[in-house]
ZAPALUM-343851 format. One record per atom (N, C-alpha, C, O, CB): residue number from 1; residue in one letter; y, x, z. Coordinates in steps of 0.001 Angstrom, whole numbers, m for minus. Atoms other than C-alpha are relative to their C-alpha. Glycine has a CB too. Layout:
BEGIN
ATOM lodren lumlo       Y       X       Z
ATOM    NUM     A       Y       X       Z
...
This chain:
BEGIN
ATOM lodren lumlo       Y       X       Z
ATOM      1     X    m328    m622   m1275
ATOM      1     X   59774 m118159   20006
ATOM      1     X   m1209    m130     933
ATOM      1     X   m1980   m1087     861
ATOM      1     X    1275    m653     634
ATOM      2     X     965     427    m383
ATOM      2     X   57438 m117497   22391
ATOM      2     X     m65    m453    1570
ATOM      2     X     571       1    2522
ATOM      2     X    m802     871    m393
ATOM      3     X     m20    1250   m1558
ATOM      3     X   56484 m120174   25481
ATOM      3     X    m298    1227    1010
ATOM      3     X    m938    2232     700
ATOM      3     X   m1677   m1655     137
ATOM      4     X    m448    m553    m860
ATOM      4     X   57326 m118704   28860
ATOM      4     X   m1165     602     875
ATOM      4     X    m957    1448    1745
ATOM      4     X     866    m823     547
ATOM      5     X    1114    m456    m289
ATOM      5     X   53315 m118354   29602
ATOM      5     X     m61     879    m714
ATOM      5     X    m457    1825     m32
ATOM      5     X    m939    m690      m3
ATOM      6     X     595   m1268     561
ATOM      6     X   52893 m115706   26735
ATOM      6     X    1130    1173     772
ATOM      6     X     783    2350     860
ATOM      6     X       3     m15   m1977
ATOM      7     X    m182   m1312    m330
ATOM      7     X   55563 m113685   28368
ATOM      7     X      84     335    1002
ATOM      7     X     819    1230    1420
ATOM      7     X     759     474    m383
ATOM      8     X     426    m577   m1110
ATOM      8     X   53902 m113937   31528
ATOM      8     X   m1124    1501    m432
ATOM      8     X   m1215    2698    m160
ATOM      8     X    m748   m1318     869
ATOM      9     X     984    m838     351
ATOM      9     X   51006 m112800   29801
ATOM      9     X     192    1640    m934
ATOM      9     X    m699    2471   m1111
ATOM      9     X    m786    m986    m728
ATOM     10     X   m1025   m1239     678
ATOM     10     X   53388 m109859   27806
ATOM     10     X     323     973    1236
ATOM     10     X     m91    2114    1035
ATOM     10     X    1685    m688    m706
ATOM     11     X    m151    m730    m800
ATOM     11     X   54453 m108329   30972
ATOM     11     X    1153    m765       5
ATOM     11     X    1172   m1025    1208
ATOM     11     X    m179    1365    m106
ATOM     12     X   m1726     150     340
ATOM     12     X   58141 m109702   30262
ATOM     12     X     492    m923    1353
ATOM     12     X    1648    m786    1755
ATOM     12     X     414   m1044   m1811
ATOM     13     X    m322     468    m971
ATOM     13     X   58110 m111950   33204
ATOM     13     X   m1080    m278    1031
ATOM     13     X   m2127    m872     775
ATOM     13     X     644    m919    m353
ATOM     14     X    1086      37    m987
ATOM     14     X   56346 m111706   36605
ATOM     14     X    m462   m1005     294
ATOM     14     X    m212   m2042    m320
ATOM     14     X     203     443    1026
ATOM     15     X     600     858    m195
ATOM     15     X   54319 m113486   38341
ATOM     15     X   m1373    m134    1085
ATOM     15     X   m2150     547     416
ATOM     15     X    m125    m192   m1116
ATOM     16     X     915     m89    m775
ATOM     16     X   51516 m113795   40973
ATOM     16     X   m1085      31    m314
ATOM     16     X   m1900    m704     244
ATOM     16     X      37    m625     650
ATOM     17     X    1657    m258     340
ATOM     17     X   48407 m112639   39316
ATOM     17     X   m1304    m510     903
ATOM     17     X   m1692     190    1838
ATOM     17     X    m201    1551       7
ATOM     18     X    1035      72   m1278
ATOM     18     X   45471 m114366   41194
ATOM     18     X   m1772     483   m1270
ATOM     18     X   m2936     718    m948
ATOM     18     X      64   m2386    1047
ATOM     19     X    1381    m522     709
ATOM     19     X   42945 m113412   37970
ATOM     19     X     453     m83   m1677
ATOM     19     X    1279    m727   m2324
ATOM     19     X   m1575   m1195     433
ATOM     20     X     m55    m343    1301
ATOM     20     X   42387 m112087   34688
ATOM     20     X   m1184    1124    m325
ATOM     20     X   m1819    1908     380
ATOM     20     X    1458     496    m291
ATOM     21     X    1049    m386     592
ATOM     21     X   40174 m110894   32336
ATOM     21     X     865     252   m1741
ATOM     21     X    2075     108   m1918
ATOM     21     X   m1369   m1281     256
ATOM     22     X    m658    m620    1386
ATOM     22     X   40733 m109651   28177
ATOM     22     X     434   m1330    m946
ATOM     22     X     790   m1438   m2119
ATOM     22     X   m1277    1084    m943
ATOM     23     X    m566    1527    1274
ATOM     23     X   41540 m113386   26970
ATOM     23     X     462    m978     793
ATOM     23     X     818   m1998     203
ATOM     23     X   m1359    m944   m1064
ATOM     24     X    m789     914    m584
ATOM     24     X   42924 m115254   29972
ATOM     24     X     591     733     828
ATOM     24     X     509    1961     845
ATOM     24     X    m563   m1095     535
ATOM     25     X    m832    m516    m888
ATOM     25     X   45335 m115046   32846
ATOM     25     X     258   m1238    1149
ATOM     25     X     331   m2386     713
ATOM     25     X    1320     539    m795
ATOM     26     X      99     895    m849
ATOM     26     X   45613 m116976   36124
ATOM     26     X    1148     331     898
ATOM     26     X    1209    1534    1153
ATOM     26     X   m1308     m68     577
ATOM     27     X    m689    m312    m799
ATOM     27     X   48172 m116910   38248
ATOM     27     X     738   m1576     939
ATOM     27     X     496   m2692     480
ATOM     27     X     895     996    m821
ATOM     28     X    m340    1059    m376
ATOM     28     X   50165 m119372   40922
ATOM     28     X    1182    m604    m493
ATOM     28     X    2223      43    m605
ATOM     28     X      m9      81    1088
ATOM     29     X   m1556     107    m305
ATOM     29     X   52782 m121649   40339
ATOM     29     X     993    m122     857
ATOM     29     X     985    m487    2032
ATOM     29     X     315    m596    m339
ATOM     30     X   m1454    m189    m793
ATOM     30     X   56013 m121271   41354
ATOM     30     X     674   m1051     422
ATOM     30     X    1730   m1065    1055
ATOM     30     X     994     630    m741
ATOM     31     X    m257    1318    m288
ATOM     31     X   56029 m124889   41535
ATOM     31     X    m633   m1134     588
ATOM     31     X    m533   m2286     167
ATOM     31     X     226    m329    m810
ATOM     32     X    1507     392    m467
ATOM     32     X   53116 m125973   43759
ATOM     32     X     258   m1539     m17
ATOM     32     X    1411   m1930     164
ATOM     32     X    m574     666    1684
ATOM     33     X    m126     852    m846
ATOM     33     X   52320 m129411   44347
ATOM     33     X   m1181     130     786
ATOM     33     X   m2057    m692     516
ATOM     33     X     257   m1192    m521
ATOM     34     X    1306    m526    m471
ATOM     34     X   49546 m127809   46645
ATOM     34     X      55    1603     525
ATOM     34     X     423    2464    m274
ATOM     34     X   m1051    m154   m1254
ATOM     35     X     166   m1441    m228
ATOM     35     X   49168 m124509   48364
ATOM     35     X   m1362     547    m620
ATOM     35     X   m2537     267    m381
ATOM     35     X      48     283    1556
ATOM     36     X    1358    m448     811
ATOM     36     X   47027 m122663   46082
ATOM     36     X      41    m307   m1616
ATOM     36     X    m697     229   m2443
ATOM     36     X   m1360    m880     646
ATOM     37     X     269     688    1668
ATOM     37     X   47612 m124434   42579
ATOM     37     X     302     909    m696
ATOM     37     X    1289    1618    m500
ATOM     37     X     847   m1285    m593
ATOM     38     X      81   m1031     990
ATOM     38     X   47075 m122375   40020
ATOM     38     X    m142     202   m1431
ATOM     38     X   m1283     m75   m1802
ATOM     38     X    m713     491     287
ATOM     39     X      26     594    1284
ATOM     39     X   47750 m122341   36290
ATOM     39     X   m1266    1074    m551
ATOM     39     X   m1515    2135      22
ATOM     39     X    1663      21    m886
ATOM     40     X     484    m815     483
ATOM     40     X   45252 m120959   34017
ATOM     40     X    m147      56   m1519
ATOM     40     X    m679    m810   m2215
ATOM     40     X    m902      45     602
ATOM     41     X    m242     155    1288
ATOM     41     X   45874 m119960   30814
ATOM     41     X    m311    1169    m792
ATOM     41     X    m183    2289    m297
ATOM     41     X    1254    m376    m166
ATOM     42     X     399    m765    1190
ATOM     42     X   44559 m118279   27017
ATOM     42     X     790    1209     139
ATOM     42     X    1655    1161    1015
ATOM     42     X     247    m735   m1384
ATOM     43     X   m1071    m751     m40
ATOM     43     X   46324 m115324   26577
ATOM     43     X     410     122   m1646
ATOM     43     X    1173     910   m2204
ATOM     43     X    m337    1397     810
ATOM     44     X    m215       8    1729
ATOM     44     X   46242 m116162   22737
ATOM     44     X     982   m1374     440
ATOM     44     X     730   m2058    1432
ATOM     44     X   m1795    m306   m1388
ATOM     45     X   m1044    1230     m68
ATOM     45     X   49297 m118998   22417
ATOM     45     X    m520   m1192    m733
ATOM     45     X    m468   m1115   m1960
ATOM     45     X    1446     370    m664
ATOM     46     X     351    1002     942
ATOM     46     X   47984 m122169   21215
ATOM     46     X     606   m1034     982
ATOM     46     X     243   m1197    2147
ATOM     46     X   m1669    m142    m500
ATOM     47     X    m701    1343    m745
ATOM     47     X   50297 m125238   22275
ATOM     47     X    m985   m1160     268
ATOM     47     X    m462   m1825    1163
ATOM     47     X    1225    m672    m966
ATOM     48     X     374     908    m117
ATOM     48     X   47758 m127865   22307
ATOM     48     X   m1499      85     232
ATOM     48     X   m2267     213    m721
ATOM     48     X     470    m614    m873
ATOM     49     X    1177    m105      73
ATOM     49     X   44510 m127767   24154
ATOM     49     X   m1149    m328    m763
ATOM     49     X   m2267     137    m540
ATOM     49     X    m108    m237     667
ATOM     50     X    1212     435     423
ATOM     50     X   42482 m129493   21889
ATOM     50     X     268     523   m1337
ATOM     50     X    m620     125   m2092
ATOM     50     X    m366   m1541     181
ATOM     51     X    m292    m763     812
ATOM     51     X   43839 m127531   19178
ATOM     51     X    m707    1785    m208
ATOM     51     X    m595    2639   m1088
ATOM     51     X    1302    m162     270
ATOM     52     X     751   m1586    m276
ATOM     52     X   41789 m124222   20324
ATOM     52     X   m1403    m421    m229
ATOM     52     X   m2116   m1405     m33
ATOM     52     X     188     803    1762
ATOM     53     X    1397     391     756
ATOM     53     X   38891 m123394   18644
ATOM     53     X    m849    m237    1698
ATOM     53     X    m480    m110    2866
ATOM     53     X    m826    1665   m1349
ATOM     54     X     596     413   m1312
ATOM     54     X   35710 m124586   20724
ATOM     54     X    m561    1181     882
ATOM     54     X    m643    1120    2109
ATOM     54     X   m1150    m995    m276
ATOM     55     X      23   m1299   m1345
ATOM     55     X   34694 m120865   22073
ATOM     55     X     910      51     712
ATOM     55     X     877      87    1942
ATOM     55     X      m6    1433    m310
ATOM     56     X    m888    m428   m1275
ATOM     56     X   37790 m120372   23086
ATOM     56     X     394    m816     874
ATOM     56     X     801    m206    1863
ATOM     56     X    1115     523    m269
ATOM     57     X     m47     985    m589
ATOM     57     X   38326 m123672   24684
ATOM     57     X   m1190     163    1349
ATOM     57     X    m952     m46    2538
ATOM     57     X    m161   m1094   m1075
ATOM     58     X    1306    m177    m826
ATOM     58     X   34384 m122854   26189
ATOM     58     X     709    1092     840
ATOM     58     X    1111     910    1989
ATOM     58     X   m1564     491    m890
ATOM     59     X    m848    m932    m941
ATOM     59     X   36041 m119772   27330
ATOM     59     X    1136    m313    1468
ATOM     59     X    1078     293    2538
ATOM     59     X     837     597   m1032
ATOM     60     X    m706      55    m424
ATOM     60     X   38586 m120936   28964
ATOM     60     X     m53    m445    1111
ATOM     60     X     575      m9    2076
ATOM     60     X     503    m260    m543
ATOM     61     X     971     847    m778
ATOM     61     X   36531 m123486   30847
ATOM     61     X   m1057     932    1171
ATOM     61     X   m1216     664    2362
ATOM     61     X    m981    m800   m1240
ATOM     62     X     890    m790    m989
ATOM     62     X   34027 m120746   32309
ATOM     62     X    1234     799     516
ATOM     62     X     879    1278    1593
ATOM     62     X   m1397     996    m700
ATOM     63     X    m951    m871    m631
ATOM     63     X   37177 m118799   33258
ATOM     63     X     631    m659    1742
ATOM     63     X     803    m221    2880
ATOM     63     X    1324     117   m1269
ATOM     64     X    m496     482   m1172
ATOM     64     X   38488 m121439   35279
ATOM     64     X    m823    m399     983
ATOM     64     X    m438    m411    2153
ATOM     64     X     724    m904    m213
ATOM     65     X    1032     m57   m1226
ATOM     65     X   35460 m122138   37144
ATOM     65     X     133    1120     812
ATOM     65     X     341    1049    2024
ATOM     65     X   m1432      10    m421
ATOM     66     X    m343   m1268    m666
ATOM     66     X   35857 m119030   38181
ATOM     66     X     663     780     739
ATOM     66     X     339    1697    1494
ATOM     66     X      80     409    m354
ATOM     67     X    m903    m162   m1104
ATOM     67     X   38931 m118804   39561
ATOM     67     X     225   m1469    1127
ATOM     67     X     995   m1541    2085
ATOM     67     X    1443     439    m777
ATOM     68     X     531    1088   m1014
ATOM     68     X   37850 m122223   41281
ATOM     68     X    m600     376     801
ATOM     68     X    m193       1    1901
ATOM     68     X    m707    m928    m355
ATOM     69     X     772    m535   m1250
ATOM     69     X   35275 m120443   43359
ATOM     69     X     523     952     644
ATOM     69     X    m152    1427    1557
ATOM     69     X   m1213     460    m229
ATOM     70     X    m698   m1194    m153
ATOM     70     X   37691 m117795   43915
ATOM     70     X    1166    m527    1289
ATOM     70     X    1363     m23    2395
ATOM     70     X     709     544   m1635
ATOM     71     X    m826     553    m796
ATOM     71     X   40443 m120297   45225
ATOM     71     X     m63    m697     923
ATOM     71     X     792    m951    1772
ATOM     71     X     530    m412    m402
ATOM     72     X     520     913   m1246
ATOM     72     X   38200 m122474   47210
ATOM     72     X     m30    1024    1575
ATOM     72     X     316     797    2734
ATOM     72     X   m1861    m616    m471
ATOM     73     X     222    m994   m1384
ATOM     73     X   37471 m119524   49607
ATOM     73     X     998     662     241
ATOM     73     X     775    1529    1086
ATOM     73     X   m1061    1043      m9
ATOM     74     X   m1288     417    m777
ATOM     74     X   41028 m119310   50157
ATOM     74     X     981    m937     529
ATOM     74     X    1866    m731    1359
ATOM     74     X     498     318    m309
ATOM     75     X    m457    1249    m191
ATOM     75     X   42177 m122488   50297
ATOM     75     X   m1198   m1035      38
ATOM     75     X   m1704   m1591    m936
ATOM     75     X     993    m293   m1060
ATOM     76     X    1114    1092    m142
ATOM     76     X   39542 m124746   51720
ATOM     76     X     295    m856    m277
ATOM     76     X    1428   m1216      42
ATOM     76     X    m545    m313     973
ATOM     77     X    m259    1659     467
ATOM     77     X   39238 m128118   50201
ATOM     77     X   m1233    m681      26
ATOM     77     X   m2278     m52     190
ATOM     77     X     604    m242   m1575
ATOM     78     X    1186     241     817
ATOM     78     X   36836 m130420   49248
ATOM     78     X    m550     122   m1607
ATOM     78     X   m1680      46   m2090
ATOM     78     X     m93   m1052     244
ATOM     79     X    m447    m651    1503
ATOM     79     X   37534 m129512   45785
ATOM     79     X     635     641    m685
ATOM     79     X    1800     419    m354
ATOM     79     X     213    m353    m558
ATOM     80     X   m1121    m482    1438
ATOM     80     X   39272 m127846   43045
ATOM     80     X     748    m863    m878
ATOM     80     X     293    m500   m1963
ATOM     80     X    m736     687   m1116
ATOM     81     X    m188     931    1138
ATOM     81     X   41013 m130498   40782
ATOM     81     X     512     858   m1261
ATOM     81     X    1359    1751   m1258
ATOM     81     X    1084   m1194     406
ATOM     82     X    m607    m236    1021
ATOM     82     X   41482 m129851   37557
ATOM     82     X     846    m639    m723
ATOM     82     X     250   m1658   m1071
ATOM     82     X    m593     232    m532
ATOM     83     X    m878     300    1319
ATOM     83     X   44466 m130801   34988
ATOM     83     X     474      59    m695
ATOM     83     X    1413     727    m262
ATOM     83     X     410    m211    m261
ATOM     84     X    m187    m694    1169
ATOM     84     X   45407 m130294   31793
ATOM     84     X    1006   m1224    m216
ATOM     84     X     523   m2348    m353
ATOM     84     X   m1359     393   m1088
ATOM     85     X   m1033     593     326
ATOM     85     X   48864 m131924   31217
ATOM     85     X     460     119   m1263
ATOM     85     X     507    m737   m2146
ATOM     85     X     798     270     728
ATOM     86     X    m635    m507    1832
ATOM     86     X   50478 m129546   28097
ATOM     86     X    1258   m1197    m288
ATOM     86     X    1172   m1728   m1396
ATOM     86     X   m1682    m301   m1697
ATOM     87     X   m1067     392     409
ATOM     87     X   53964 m131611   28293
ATOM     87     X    1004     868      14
ATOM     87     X    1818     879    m909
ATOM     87     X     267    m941     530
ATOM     88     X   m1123    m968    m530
ATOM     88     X   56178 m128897   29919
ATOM     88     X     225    1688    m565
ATOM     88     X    1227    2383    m398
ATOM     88     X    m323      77    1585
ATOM     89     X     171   m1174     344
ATOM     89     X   54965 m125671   28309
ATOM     89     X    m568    m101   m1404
ATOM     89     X   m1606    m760   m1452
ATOM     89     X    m770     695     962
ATOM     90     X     816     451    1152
ATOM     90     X   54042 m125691   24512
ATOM     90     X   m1378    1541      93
ATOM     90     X   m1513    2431    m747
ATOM     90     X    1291    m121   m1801
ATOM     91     X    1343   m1384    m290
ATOM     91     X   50731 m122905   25854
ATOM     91     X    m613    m712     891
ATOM     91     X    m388    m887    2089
ATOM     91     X     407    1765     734
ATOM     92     X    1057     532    m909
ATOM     92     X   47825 m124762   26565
ATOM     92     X    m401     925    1057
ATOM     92     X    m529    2143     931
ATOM     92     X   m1200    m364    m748
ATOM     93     X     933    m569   m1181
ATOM     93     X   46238 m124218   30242
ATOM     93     X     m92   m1270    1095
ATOM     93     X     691   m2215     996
ATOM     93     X     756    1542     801
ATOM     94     X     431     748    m919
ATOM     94     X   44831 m126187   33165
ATOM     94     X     561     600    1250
ATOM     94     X     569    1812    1463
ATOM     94     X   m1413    m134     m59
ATOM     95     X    m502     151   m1003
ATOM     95     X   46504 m126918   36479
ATOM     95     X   m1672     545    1099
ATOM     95     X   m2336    m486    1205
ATOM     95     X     775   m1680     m11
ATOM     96     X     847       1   m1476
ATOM     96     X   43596 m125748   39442
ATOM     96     X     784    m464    1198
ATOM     96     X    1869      92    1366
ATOM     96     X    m507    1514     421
ATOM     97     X    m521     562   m1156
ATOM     97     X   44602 m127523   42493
ATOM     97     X   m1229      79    1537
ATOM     97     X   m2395    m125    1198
ATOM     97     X     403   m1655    m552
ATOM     98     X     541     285    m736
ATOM     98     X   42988 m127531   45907
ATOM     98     X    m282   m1312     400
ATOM     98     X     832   m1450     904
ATOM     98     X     342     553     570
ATOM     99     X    m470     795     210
ATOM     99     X   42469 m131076   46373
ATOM     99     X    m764   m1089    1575
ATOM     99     X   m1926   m1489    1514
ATOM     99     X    m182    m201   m1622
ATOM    100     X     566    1086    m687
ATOM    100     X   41804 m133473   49550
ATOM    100     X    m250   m1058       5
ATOM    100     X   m1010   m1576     823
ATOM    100     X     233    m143     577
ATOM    101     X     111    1237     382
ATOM    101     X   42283 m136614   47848
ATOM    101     X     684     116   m1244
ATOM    101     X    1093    1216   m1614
ATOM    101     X     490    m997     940
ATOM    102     X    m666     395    1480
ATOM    102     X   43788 m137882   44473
ATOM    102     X    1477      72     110
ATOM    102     X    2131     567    m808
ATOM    102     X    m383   m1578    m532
ATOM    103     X   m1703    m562     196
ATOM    103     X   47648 m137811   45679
ATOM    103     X       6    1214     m68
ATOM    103     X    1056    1559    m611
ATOM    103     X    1079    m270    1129
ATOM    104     X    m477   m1581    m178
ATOM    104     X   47370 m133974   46113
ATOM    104     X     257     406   m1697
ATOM    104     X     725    1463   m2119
ATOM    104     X   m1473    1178     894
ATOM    105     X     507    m700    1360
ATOM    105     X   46663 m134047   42259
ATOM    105     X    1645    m737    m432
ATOM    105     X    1917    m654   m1630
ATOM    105     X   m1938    m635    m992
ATOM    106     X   m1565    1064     746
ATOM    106     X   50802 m136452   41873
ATOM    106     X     431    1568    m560
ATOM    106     X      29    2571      31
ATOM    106     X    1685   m1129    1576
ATOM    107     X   m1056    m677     683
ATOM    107     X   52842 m134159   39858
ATOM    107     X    1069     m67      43
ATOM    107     X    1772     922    m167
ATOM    107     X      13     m31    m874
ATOM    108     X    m996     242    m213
ATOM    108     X   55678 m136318   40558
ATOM    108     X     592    m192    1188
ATOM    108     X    1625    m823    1410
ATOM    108     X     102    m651    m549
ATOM    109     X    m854    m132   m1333
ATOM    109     X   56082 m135526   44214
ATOM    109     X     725     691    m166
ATOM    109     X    1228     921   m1266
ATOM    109     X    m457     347    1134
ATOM    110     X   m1318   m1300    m321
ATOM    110     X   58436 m132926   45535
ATOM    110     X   m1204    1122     635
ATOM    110     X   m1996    1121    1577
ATOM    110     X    1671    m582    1612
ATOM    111     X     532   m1357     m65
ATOM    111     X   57083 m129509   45116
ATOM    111     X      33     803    1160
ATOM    111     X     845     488    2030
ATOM    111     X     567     698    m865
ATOM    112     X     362    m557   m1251
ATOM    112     X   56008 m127151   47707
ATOM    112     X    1106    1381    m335
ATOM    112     X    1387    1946   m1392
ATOM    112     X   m1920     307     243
ATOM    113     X   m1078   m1505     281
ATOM    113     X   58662 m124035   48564
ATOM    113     X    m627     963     793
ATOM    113     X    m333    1084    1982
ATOM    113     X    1804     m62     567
ATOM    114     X     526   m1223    m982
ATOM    114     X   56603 m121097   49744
ATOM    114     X    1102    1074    m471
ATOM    114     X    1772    1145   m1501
ATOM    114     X   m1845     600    m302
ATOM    115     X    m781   m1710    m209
ATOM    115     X   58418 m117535   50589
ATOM    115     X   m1120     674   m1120
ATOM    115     X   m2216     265   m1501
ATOM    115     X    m149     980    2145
ATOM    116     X     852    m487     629
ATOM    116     X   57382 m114929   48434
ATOM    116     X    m803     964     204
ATOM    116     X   m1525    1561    m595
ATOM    116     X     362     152    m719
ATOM    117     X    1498    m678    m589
ATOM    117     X   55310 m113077   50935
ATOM    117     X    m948    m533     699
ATOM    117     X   m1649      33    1538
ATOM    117     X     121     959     795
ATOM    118     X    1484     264    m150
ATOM    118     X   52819 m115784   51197
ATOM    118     X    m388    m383   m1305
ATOM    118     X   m1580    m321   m1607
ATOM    118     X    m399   m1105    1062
ATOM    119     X     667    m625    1585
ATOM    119     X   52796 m116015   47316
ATOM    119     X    m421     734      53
ATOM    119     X   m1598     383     133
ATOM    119     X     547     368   m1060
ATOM    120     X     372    m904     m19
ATOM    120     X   52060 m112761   47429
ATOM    120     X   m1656     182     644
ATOM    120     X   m2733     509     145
ATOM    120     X    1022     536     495
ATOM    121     X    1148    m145    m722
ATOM    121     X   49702 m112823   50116
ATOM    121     X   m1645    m868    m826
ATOM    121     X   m2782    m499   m1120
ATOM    121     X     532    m693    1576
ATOM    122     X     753    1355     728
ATOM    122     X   47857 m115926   48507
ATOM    122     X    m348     558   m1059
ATOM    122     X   m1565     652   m1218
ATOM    122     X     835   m1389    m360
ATOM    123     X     348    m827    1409
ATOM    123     X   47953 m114046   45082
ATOM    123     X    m900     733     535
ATOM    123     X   m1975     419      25
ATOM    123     X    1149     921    m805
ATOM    124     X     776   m1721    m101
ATOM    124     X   46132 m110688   46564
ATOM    124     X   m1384    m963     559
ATOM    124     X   m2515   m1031      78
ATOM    124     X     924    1668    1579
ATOM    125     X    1767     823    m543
ATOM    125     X   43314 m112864   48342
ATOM    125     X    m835    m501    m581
ATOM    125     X   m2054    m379    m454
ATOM    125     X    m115   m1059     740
ATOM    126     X     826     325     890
ATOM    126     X   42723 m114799   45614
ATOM    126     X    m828    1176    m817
ATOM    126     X   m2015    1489    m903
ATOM    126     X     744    m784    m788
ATOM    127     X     277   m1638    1159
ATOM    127     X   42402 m111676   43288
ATOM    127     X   m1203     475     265
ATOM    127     X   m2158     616    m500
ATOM    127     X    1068    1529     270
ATOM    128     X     895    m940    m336
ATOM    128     X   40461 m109876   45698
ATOM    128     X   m1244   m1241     151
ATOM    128     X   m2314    m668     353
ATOM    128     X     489    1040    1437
ATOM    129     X    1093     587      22
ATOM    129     X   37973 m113017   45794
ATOM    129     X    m477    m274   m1116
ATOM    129     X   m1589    m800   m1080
ATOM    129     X      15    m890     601
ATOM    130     X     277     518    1581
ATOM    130     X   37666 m113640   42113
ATOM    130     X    m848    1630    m532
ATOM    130     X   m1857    1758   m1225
ATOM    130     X    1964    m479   m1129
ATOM    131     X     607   m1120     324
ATOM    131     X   37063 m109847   41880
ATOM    131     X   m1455     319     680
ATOM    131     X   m2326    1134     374
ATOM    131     X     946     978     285
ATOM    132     X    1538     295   m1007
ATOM    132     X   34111 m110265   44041
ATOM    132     X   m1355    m558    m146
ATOM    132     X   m2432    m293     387
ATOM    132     X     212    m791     917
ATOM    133     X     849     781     425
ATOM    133     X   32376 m112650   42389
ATOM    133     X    m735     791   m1275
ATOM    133     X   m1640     242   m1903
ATOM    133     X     692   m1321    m279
């Protein structure tokens, strides 16, 4: 069956596109702990990051830089954090986070509830900054 990222990446279920290209897909979650966090993921299904060959792993890596410089200049931080968890979804991808300190990066706080016309909004800005670059 396939994990609930390929059928973002299928069309089958929406989602806030903040970037993409012919082998990944970026978009926000729906489950922030962060305004701005952003999953980014293969669009080939491989459950276990270290399980992908090393281009596409390399790939995946220059992708998300990418939508790091994309998300910084919407969401100012001093950083981007990155994390790569792979407990909750068997489709490897990395968490992008905006990050002011090391709690912003807990997982086990209580999630952020945005409306979905500043998802939206947040999605199109990113987009249009990633497309820019």
């Amino acid at each position: 069956m396939a994990s609930v990222f390929s059928k973002i990446v299928a069309g089958e279920i929406p989602c806030y596109k903040v970037a993409e290209d012919g082998k990944h897909l970026a978009f926000l979650d729906i489950a922030p702990v962060a305004k701005g966090h952003v999953l980014v993921v293969p669009k080939k299904e491989t459950d276990y990051i270290f399980d992908m060959e090393d281009s596409e792993l390399a790939g995946l890596m220059c992708f998300a830089k990418k939508v790091a410089k994309a998300l910084i200049k919407v969401c100012p931080a001093p950083k981007i954090g990155m994390s790569v968890v792979g407990l909750d979804v068997p489709h490897a991808h990395v968490h992008l986070i905006p990050i002011h300190g090391v709690a912003d990066m807990d997982f086990g706080k209580e999630k952020l509830k945005l409306e979905d016309a500043e998802m939206k909004s947040l999605a199109s800005r990113i987009l249009e900054e990633f497309q820019a670059l």
